[in-house]
N, C-alpha and C positions, 0 to 999 in steps of 0.2 A: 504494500500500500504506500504511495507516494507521499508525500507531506501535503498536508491540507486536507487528507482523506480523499486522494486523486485515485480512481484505478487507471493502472498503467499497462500497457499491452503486455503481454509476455511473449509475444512474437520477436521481440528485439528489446533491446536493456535499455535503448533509446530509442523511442519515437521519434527520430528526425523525418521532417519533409525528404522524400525522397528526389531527386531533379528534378523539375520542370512542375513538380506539382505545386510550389507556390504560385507559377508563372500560370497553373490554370484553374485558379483560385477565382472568383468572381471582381472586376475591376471598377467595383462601384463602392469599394473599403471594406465590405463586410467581412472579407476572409471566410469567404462561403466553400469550402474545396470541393461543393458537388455543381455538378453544371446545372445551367440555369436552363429554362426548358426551350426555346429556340435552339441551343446546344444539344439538347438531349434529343429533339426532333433527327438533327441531322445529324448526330452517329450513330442514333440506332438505325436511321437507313443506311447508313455507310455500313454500320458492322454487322445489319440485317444481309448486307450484299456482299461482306467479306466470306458468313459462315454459308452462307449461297455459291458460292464460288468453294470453299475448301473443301465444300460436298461435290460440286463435281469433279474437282477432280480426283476425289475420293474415289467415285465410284463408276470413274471410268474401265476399272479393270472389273468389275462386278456385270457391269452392262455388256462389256464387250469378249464376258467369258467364255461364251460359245463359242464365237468368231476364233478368238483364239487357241481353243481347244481345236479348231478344227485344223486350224493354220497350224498350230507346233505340233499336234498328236497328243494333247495330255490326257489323261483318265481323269477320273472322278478326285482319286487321291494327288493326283500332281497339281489337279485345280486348287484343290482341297491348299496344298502347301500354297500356292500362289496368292494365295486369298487371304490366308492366315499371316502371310509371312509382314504385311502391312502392321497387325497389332503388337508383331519382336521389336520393332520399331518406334511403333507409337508407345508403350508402355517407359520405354528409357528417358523420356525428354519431359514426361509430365511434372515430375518434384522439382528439380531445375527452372524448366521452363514457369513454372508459380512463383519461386524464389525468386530469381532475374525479374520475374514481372513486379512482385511485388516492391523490389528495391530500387528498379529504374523506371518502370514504366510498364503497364501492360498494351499501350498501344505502340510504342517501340517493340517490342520481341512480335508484337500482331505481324508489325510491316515487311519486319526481316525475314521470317517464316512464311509469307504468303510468298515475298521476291524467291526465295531459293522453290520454292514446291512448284510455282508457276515455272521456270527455268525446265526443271526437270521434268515438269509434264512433258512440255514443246518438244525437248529431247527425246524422250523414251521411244516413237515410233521409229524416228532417224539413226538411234545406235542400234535397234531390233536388225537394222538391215546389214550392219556391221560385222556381226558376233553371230555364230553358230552355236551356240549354247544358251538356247532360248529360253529356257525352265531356268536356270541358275543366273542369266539376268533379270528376267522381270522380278523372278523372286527378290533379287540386290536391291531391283530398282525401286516395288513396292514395301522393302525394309527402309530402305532411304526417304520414302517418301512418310511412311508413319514416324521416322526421327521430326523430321520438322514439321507434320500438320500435330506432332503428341503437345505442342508446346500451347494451341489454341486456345481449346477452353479453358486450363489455367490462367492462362493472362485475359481471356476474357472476365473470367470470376474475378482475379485482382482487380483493374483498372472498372470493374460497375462497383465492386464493394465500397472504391474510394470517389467515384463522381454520382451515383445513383442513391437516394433516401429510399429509408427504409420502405415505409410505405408507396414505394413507387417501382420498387426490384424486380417483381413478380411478372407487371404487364410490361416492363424494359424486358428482362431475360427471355422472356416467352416471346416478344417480339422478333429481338434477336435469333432466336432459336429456331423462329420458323424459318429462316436460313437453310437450316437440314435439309427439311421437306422441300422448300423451294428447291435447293442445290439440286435434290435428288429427282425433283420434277423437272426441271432443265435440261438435265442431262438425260432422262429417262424420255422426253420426247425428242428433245433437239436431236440427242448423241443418238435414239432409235431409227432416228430418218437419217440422219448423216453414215450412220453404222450401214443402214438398207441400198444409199444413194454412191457414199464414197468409200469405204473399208473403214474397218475400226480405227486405224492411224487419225483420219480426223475429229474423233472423237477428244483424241487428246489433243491434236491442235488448239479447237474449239474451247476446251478447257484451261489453258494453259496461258491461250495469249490473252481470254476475259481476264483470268488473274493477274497478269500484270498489267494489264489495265487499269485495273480497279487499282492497285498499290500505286500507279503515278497518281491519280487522281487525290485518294486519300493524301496522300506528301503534300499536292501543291496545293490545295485546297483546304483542307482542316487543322492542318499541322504549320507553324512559323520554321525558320529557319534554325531555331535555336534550341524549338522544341527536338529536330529530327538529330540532333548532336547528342551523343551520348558517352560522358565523362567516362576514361579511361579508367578511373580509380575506382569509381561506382563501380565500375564495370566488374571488373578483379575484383573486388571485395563483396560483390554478388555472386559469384564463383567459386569463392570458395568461403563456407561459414565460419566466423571468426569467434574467437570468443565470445565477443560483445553482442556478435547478433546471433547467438547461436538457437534458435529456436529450441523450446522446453520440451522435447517428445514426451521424457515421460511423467509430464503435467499435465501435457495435454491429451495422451493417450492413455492415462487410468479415468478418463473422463466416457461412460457408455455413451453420452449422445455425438460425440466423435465416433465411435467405432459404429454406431446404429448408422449414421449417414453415409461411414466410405462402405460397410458390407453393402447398403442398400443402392448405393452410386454403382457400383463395381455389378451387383445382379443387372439393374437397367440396362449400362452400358453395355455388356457381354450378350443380352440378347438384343439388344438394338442390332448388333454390330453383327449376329447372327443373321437375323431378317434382311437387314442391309445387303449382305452376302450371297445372300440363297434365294433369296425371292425371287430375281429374274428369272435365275434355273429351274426353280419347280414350275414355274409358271409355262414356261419355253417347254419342257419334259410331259408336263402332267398334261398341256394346252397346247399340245403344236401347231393346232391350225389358228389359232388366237395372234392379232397381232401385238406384236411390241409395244408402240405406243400405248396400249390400255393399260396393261399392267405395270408397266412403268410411271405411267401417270399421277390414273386415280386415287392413290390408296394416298399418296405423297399431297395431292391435293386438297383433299379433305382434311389432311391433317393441319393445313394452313392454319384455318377459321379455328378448329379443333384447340391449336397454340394460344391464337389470342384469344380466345374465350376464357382457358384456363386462366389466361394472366390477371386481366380485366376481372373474372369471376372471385379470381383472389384475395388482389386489392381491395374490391368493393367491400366484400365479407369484412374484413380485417381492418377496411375502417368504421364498416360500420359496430365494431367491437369485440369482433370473435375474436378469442384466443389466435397469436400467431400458430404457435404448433400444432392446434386443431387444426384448420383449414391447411397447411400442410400435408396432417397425414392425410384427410379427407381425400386433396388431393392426389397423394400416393396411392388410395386404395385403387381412384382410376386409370391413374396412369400403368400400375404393374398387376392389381388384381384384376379389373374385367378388362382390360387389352388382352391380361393372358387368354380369357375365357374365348374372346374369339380368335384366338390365333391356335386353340384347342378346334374348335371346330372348322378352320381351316385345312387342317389335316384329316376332315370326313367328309369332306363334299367332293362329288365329281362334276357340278356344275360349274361353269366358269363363271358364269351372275352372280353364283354364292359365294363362290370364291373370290371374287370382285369386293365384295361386300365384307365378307369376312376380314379381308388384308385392309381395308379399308377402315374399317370399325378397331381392327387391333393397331396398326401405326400410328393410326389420328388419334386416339387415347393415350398412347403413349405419352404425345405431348405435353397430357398434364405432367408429367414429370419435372417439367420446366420448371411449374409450378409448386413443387415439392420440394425432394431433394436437393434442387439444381440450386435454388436460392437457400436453403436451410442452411450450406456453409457460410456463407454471407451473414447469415444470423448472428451463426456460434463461433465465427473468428473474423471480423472483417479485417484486422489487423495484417493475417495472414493466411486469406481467403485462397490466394492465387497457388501459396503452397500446400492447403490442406486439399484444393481441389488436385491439385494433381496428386495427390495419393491416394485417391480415391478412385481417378482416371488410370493411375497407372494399374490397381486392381482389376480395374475392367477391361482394360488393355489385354494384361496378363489372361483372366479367365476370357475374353475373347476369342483370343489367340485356340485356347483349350477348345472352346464352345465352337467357335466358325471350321475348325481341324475335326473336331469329333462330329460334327454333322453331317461334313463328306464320310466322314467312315463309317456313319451309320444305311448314311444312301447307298454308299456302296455295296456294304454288306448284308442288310435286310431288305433292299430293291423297294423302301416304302419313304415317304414323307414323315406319318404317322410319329415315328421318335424322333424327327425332328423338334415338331412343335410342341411336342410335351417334355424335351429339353427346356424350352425354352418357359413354358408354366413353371417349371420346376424351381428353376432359376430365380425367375421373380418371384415367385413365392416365397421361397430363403429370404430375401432383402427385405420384404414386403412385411415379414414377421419381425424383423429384429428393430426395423424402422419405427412399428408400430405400436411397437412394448418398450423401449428405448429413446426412442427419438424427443428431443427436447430445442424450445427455439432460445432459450438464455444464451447471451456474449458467457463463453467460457475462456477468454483470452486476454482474462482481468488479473491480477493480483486478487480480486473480493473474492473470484470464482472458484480458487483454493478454501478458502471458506469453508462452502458448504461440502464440498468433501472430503 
């Protein structure tokens, strides 16, 4: 406890401004460090069109897995590796990537990470034509590309924890988020007709030059000259933790509503990241005379509305007086309990309407998530949001990796969908429990917060 009966973070021994965050502090005296709402307007469409873009190029290699299997000869199991080998990748740069974020900025590590993943998109068709060993680069190249999109949503969690008010997180995050859905609606029509018109190479084109696109645009546009500089010393002493800012693990981690939101982060992400994966295949498999376009679509579509309703639904709740961590888990029951229910009976329909419907009704629910756990870190450490989210990320990373590998090898070897999707119930269900008997929305990243346990 500080003098004066201050609680002090325990994310860092000092609370210093970290650079440029005095500089984006409100310039009308108040020393307001959240943005004012004309600001907040235009980055959440900028960062609504960042996480829009990181998804497709996410899921250019998911859309165009047929094409490719067809082109290199892989099996079910070599897809399988292909597909997975993105979350070896992404799981390594999540704890880091929060830390950096939250020391220098989460919209610096945003800009750098989207430059190098847009680069490597562009490239990846052009070196394909190079190298005769096509399974063991894409595999490099989709490990390479999960090193720098794993850094994302941690600096996204940093930098909303430190410009976004509390009561306004929920309809900002969920805005944001529908980025996913968009990304994956983009590319799931756009990359559909271009994959049918020009070969799958265009696909990552497509993907690769919107993204840096979008990165100049953001630099000249939202960011000063002075903002996009980033102090050398910062830099090195974000890299490596020093005494002084050594984050408290194990303060923070004898704490159950930390461990309730990474189990419950790490379930979401692993069967998102499943779905993400596999859906185009079953769909192509189970529907071959179906086209592309639909099922790439819909289901991605509906979750738009699906996002901001959560957010807005949230908010509103929560000013009008409800407990934050009620309306929370509320939220979680629909984003992991009945998403799962119909991604259960997605695995028993032979109808493609129902199946429309059913992929439809479980992605779009998902969403609420956004509104759950996605903000619950925000709650319980805004101090050192950007770091706790990546270990939460990087758990789901990790069981992704398990979950998107074990579902090819259950395709392959029971010839059914069936234990696909009750993988995935399964899964959420675990988080869904621990979230719901656990889960608490108190700042635990107080000095007070030793207190009470």
């Amino acid at each position: 406890m500080a003098a004066g009966g201050e609680n002090v973070p325990v994310c860092s021994a000092e609370h210093r401004a970290r650079p440029g965050q005095l500089d984006g502090m409100r310039k009308d005296g108040g020393g307001d460090p959240y943005w004012s709402r004309p600001e907040s307007r235009v980055w959440k469409v900028m960062l609504l069109l960042g996480t829009c873009l990181l998804y497709c190029a996410r899921v250019t290699v998911p859309i165009c897995a047929v094409a490719l299997s067809t082109r290199f000869d892989w099996d079910k199991k070599q897809s399988g590796i292909v597909l997975s080998s993105f979350f070896w990748g992404y799981c390594l740069t999540q704890i880091i990537g929060g830390h950096i974020s939250d020391q220098i900025g989460g919209e610096k590590v945003l800009l750098l990470s989207a430059s190098a993943w847009g680069f490597l998109t562009v490239l990846t068709p052009l070196l394909t034509h190079i190298t005769s060993a096509h399974l063991v680069f894409m595999t490099s190249s989709r490990f390479l590309m999960g090193l720098l999109q794993g850094v994302y949503f941690p600096s996204l969690a940093s930098l909303l924890s430190q410009k976004v008010r509390e009561n306004e997180r929920a309809f900002t995050y969920s805005t944001v988020g529908t980025g996913s859905q968009c990304g994956t609606l983009v590319i799931g029509g756009a990359g559909s007709l271009l994959l049918d018109w020009y070969g799958w190479e265009s696909v990552f084109y497509f993907s690769g030059l919107l993204t840096l696109l979008w990165v100049y645009c953001t630099c000249k546009y939202l960011l000063n000259e002075k903002e996009l500089i980033i102090p050398i010393d910062y830099l090195m002493r974000s890299l490596s933790i020093s005494k002084q800012t050594k984050v408290p693990w194990k303060q923070l981690f004898k704490k159950a509503p930390i461990w309730a939101v990474i189990i419950a982060q790490l379930s979401t992400a692993s069967t998102f990241f499943t779905l993400l994966s596999w859906l185009p295949t079953f769909f192509k498999e189970t529907f071959p005379e179906s086209k592309g376009w639909v099922f790439n679509v819909v289901p991605w579509l509906v979750a738009i509305p699906t996002s901001l309703f959560s957010g807005f639904l949230s908010d509103h709740l929560i000013n009008q007086g409800y407990k934050t961590i009620t309306i929370r888990k509320f939220m979680q029951v629909i984003g992991s309990g009945v998403s799962s229910v119909f991604a259960l009976c997605l695995g028993q329909t032979s109808s493609f309407c129902k199946a429309i419907v059913f992929a439809s009704a479980s992605v779009g629910l998902q969403t609420f998530n956004h509104s759950g756990i996605s903000v619950n870190v925000q709650d319980l450490a805004p101090s050192c949001a950007g770091l706790l989210f990546g270990v939460g990320n990087t758990g789901g990373a990790l069981l992704g990796v398990i979950c998107v590998y074990l579902a090819g090898y259950l395709i392959e070897t029971t010839g059914s969908w069936i234990s696909v999707f009750n993988l995935v119930a399964a899964v959420n269900s675990i988080g869904l429990c621990a979230f719901l008997v656990f889960g608490e929305a108190q700042r635990v990243d107080t000095d007070s917060a030793y207190v009470d346990l």
